[in-house]
C-alpha positions in Angstrom: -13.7 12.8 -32.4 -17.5 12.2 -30.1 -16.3 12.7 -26.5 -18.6 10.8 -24.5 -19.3 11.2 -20.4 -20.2 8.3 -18.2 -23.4 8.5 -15.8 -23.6 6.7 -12.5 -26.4 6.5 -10.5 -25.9 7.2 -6.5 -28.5 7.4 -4.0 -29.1 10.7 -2.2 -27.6 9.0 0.9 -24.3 7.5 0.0 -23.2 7.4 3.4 -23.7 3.5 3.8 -21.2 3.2 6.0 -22.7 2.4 9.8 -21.1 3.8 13.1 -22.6 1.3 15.7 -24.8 4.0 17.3 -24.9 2.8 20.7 -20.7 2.1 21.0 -20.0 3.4 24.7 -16.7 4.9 23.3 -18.8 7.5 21.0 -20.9 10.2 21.6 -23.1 12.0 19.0 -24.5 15.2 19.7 -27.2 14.8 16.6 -29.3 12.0 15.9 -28.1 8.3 15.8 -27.8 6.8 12.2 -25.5 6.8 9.0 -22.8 9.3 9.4 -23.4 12.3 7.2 -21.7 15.2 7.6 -24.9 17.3 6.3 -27.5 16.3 9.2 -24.9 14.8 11.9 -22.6 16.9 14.6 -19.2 15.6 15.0 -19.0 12.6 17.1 -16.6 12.8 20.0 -14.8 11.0 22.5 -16.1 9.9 26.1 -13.9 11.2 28.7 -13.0 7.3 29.6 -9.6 6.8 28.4 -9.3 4.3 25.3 -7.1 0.9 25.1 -4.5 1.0 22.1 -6.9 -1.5 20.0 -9.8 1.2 20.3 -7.8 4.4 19.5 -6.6 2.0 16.7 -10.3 1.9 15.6 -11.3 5.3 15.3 -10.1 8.1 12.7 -8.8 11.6 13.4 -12.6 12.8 14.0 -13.2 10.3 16.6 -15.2 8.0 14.0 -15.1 4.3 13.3 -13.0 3.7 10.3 -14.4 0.1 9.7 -18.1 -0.2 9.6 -19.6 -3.1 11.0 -19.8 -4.2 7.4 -17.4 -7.2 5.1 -14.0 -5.9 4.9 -12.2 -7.1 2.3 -12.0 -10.7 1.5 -8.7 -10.7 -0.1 -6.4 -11.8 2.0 -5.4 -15.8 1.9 -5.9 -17.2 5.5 -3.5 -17.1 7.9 -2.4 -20.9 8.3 -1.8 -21.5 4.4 0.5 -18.4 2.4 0.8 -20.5 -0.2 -3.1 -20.3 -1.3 -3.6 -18.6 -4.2 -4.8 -14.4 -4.2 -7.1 -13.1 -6.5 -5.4 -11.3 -9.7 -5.7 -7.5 -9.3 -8.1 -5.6 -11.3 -6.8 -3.0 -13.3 -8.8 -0.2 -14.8 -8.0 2.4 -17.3 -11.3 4.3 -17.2 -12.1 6.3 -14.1 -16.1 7.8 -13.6 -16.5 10.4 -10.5 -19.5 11.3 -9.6 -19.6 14.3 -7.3 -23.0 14.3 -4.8 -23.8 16.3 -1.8 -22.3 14.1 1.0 -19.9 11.7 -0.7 -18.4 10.8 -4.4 -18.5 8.0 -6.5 -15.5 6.4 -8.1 -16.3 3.8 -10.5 -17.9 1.7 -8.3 -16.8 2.7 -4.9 -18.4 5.0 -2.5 -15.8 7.1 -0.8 -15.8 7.8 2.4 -13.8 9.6 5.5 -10.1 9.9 5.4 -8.0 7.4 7.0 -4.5 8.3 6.3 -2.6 11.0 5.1 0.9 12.0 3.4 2.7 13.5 0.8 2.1 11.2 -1.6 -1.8 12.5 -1.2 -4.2 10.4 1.1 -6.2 7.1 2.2 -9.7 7.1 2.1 -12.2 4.6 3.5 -14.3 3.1 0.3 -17.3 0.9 -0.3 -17.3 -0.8 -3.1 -20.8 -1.5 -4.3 -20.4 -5.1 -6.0 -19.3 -7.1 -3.0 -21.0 -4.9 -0.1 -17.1 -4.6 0.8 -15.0 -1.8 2.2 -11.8 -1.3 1.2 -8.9 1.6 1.9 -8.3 3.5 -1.2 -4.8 5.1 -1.8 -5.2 8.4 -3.8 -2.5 9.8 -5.2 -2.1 12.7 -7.5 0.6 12.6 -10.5 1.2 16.6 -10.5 1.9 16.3 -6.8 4.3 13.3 -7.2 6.4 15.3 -10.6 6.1 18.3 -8.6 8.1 17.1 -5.2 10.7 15.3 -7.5 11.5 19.1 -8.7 10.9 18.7 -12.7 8.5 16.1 -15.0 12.1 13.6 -15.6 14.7 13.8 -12.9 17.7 11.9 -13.7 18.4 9.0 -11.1 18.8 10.0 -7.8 21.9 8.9 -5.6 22.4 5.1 -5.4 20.9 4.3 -8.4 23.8 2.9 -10.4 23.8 -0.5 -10.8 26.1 -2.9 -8.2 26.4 -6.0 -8.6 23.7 -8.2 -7.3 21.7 -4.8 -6.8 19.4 -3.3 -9.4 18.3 -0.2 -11.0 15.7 1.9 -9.4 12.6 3.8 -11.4 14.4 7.4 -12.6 11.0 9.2 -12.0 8.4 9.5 -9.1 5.3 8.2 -11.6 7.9 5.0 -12.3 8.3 4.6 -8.6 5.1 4.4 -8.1 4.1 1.8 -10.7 7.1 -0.3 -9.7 5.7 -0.3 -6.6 2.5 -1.6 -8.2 3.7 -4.2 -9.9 5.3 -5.4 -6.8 2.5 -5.5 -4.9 0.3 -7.7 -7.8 2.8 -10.3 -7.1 2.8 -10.4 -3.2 0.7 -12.9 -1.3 1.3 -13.8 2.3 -0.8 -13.2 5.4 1.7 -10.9 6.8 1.8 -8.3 3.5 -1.0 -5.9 2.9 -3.1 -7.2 -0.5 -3.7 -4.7 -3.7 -6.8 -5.7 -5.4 -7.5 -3.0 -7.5 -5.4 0.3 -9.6 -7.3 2.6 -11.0 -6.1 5.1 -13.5 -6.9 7.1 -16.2 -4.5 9.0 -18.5 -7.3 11.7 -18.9 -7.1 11.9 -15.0 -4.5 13.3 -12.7 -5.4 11.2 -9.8 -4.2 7.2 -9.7 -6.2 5.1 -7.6 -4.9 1.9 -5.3 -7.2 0.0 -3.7 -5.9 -2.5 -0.7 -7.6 -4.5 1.4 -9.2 -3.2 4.8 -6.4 -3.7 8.0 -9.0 -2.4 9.8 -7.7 -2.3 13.5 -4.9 0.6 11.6 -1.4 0.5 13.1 -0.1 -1.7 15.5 1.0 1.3 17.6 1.6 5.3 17.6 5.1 6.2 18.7 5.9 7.5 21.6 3.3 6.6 23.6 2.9 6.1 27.5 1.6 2.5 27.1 4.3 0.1 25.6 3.1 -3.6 24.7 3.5 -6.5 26.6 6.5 -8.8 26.1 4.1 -11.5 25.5 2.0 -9.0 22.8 5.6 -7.9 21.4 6.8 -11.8 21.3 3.4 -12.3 18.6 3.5 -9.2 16.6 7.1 -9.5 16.3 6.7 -12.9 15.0 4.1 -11.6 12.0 7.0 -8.9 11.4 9.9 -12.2 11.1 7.6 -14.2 8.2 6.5 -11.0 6.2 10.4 -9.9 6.0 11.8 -13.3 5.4 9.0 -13.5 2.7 9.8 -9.9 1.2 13.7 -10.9 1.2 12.9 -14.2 -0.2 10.9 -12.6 -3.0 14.1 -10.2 -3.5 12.5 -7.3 -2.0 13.5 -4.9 0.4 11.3 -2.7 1.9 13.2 0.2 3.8 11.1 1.9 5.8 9.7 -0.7 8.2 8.2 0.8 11.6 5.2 0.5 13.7 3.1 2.7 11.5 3.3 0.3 8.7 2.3 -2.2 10.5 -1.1 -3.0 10.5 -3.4 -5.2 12.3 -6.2 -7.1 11.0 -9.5 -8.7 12.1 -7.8 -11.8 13.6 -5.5 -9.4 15.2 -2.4 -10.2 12.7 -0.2 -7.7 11.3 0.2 -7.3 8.3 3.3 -5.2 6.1 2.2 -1.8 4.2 3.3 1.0 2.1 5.7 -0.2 -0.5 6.8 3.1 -1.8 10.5 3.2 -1.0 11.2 -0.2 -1.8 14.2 -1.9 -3.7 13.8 -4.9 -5.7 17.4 -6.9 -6.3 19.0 -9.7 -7.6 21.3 -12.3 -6.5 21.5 -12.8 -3.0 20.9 -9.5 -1.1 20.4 -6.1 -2.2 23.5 -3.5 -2.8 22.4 0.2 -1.4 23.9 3.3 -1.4 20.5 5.6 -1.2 19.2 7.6 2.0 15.1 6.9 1.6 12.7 5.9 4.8 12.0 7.2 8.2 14.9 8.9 10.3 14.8 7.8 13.3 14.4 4.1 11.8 17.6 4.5 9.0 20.7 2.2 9.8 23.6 4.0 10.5 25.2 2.5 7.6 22.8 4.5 5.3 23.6 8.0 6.6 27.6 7.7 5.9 29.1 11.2 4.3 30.6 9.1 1.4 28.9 7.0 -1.1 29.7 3.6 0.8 27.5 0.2 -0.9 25.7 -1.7 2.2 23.5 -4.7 2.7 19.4 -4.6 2.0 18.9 -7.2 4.2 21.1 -5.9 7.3 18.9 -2.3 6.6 15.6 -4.1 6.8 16.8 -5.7 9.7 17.9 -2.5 11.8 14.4 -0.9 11.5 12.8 -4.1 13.1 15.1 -3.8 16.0 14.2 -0.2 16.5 10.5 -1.1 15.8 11.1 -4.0 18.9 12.4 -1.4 20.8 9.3 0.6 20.1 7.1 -2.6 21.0 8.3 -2.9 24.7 10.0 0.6 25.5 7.4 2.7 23.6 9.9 4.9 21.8 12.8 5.1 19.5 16.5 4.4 20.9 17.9 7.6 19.3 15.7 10.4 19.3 16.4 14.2 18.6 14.3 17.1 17.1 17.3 18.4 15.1 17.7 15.7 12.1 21.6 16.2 11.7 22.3 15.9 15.9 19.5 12.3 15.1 21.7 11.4 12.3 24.7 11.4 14.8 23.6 9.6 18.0 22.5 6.6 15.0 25.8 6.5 13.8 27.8 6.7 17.2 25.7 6.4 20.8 25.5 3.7 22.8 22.4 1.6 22.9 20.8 2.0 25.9 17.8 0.3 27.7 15.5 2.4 29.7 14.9 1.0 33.8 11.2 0.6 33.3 9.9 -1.4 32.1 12.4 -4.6 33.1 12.3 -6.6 30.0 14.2 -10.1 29.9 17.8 -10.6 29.1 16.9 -12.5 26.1 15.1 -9.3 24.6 17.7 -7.4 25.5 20.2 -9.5 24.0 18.1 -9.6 20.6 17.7 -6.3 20.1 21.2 -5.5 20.8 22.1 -7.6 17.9 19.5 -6.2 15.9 20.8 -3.0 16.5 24.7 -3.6 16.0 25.8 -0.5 14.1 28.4 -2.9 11.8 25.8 -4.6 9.4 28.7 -7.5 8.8 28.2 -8.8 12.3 24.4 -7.5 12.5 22.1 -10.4 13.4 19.9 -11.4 9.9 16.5 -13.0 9.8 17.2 -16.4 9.6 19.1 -16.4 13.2 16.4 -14.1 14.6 13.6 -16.9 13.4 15.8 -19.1 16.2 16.8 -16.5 18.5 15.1 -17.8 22.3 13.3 -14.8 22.9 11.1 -15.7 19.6 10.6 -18.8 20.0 10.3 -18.8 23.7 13.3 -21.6 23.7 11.9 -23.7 21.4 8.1 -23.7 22.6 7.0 -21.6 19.4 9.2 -22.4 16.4 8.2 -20.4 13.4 7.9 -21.9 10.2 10.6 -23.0 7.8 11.7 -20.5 5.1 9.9 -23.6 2.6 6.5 -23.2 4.8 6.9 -19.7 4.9 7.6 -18.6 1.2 6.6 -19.2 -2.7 8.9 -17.5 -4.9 7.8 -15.1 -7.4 9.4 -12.7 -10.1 8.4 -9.2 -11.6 9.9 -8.8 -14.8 10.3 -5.0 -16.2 7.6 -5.9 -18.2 5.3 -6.2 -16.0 6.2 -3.1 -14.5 5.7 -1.1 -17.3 2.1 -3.0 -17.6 1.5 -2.9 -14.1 -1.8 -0.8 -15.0 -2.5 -2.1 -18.2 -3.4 0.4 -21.5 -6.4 -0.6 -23.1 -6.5 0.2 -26.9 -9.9 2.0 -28.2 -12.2 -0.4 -29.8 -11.6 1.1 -32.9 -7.7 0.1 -33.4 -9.0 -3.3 -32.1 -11.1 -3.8 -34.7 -8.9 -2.4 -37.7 -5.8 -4.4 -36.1 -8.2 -7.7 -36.5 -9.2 -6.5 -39.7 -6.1 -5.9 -41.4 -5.2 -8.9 -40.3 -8.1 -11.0 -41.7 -7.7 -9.1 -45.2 -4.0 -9.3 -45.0 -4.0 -5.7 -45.9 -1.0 -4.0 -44.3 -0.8 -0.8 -46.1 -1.4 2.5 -44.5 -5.3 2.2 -43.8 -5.8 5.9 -43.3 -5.1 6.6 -47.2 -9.0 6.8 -47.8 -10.5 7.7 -44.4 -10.1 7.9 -40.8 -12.3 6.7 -38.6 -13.2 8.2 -35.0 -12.3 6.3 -31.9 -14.4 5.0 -29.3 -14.3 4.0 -26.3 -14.8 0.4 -24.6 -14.1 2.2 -21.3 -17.4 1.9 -19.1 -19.2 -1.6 -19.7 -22.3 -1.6 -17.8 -22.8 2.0 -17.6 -24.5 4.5 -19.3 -23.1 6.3 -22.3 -24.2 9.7 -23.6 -22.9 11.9 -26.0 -21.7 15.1 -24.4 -24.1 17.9 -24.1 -27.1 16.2 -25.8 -29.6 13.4 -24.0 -31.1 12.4 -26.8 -28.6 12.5 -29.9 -26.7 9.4 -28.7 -25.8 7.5 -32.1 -24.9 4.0 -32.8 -22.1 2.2 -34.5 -21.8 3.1 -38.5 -23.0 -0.2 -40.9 -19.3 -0.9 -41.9 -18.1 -0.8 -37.8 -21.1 -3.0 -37.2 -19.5 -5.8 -39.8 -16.0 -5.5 -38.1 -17.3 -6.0 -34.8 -17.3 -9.5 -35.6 -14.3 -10.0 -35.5 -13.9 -9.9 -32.0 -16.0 -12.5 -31.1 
């Protein structure tokens, strides 16, 4: 078989992405310019103290993390959820091109780190063909296999099907492409937007690209400087539509928390990192699995014995205890030791700290989000009236019709949720046979090489020669046809 390698062309200087020299709330010991880490100290804070919205703004190195540049035009506008998104791109074929200050992906330029985890990390990219930047999940398959403890682990607890539930991916790669082919389907100004998955089966990294939230998280917890009722009151209301879209789309997402809420250019928030989340059918979800955040699990969730509870009333719980977070600054139950944690979810009061004095009616909501019996826990469609949200009646949020489009992912579509593009070569002898109705085995008399259809626009070269790069044979040449 010709193995071929693909050549990309990258300036000297891919750092194209501009910190606005002159911000007050940076300083550069080198020269002012593009960031590159080869002629540029570290820039670092000014010793003035920053507001939440700039800390939001800057990464772990004190640098901007969305360059005064077009940030990616997925998203539908806020006012109308029900405009159509643009399809995903999904590619099969991944070039890197390693230069002296960044590396080139395909056709994005990537840039500083953004986020981190586990699962691998999030890296700011600039994606030549629309002078866009984008924030580019990596995630690497060994890594995933390897924390799950062996390549095909059988179902972990809570899988087994219950009726109205469903049954999770058995393996962490399945997880991850369920979680894929959820996010093709979303679209609502209040969920984070995929728009491209890149991966190649010669490659151990996969490859999500999402829109830009570019402000980052709504908040870090704990922190000294809570939000503002009023400031609560409109994130909280961006939290309300996303969930009652998810759950109308018969998803739950199970690990919501300030962190994963991320705010936008017109200061919206919208819903990320899909990763734990169950997909159900009938009319709510039926759990039985421990996955998410500690200190944002329902106490329902962390029971000894294998009891079934609600999706819904789980999804619910963690945006009480992310409301709390909004006006208090910190969780309700907190301990460093995650069994004493697990306790104090399950059996402590709720309690409401003396500063700041929030109103009765917040109180009152989040002490119905946070009932710890999910049968008489508060659900979204009574929180969409509750007074505090709707400031009695002065800011109604939209029906559940204005709000939501239903959609459905069929376990088709997860299995193609990064589709597998066939060489050119068993295109062509599919078509073929099928022209000369000729179905016999077709590798009796020969067997022909494949090729590869992977890297349109690019340059191909045989590897290890320049200048032996060969054409198509005269029979291939006639198939081609075919196709057109």
């Amino acid at each position: 078989m010709e193995s071929f390698i693909v050549v990309t062309e990258c300036e000297p200087d891919c750092a194209v992405d501009h910190c606005l020299a002159q911000d007050p709330l940076l300083e550069a010991d080198g020269p002012e310019g593009p960031l590159d880490a080869g002629s540029q100290a570290r820039p670092h804070l000014s010793s003035r103290k920053l507001s939440l919205q700039e800390r939001s703004q800057l990464d772990a190195n004190g640098r901007c993390i969305h360059p005064a540049q077009p940030s990616s035009p997925v998203g539908s506008p806020q006012s109308s959820p029900r405009l159509p998104r643009r399809p995903t791109v999904e590619s099969r074929h991944v070039s890197i091109t390693g230069m002296q200050d960044c590396v080139q992906l395909n056709q994005y330029t990537l840039k500083d780190e953004i986020g981190k985890g586990s699962y691998g990390v999030v890296k700011l990219a600039y994606n030549e063909n629309d002078n866009t930047y984008y924030a580019m999940k990596v995630l690497s398959k060994k890594k995933l296999i390897r924390q799950a403890g062996f390549p095909r682990r059988p179902p972990p607890r809570g899988t087994r099907p219950a009726p109205g539930g469903c049954i999770q991916p058995r393996g962490p790669i399945e997880q991850v492409y369920q979680e894929i082919a959820i996010l093709k389907k979303l679209d609502h100004p209040n969920v984070v937007k995929l728009v491209e998955v890149l991966d190649d089966p010669n490659e151990d990294h996969l490859y999500m690209v999402f829109e830009l939230v570019n402000q980052g998280p709504v908040m870090e917890v704990p922190t000294l400087k809570p939000l503002s009722e009023d400031q609560a009151r409109f994130y909280f209301q961006d939290l309300i539509k996303g969930i009652e879209y998810l759950h109308y789309q018969k998803i739950i997402h199970r690990d919501i928390k300030p962190s994963n809420l991320l705010v936008g250019e017109d200061g919206h928030i919208k819903i990320a990192d899909f990763g734990v989340s169950n997909e159900f059918k009938g009319s709510d979800a039926l759990l039985s699995n421990t996955v998410g955040t500690p200190a944002f699990m329902a106490p329902e969730s962390l029971s000894e014995t294998r009891k079934i509870f609600s999706g819904k009333a789980l999804d619910v719980w963690a945006m009480g205890v992310t409301l709390y977070c909004f006006v208090f600054g910190q969780c309700p139950f907190m301990d460093e030791r995650i069994m004493c944690l697990h306790s104090k979810i399950k059996s402590q009061a709720l309690e409401f700290p003396d500063q700041p004095d929030i109103a009765e009616d917040l109180k009152d909501l989040i002490t119905r989000m946070l009932d710890k019996n999910p049968e008489s826990r508060i659900m979204v469609p009574e929180i969409k009236l509750h007074p505090w949200v709707t400031r009695h009646g002065a800011e109604p949020l939209p029906s559940e019709d204005e709000n939501c489009t239903l959609v459905e992912v069929t376990e088709e579509e997860v299995e193609n949720s990064v589709k597998h593009i066939p060489s050119l070569a068993t295109v062509i002898l599919v078509k073929t046979m099928i022209r000369k109705r000729s179905f016999g085995n077709p590798f009796d008399c020969s067997r022909r090489e494949e090729r590869s259809l992977s890297a349109p626009g690019n340059l191909l070269r045989k590897q290890g020669s320049e200048d032996s790069l060969q054409g198509p044979d005269p029979p291939l040449a006639g198939e081609e046809e075919v196709l057109l």
